[in-house]
C-alpha positions as CSV (number, residue, x, y, z in Angstrom):
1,X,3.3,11.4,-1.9
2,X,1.6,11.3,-5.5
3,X,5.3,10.7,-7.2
4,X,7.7,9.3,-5.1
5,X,10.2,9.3,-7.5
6,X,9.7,12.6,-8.2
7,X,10.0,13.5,-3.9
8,X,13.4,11.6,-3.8
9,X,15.1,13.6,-6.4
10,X,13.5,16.9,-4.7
11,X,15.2,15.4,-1.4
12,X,18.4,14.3,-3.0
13,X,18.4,17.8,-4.6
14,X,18.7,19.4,-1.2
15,X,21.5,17.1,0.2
16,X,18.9,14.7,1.8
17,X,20.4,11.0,2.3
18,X,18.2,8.1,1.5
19,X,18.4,5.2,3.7
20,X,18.5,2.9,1.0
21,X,19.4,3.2,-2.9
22,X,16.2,2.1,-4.1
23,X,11.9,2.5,-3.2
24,X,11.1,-1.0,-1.4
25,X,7.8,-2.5,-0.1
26,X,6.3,-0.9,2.8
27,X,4.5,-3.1,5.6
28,X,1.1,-1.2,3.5
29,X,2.5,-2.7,0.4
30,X,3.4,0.3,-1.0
31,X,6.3,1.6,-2.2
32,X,8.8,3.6,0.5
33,X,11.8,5.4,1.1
34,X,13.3,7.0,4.5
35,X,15.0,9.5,4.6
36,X,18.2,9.8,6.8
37,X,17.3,11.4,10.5
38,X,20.1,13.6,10.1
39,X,19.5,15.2,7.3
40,X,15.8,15.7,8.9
41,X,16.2,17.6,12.2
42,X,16.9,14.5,13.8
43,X,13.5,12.4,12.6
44,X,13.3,9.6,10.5
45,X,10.8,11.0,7.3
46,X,9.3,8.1,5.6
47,X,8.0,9.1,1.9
48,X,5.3,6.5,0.9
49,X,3.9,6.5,-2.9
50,X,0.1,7.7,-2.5
């Protein structure tokens, strides 16, 4: 996403958990943030900052 801040709040808007409190490294070395499978249909929706 261009603004991952800006995606959690949209997510957090609708009643979509996070899986943790804040945006952490990624294995790309970017910053992440999953979003909770059950809020998501049942899949696990990484966000990564573009």
């Amino acid at each position: 996403v261009n603004n991952l801040e800006e995606a959690i709040n949209c997510a957090k808007k609708q009643n979509v958990r996070c899986l943790s409190e804040q945006p952490e490294v990624g294995a790309s070395g970017k910053l992440v943030m999953f979003l909770h499978p059950k809020d998501c249909g049942g899949t696990l929706i990484q966000l990564e900052q573009a």
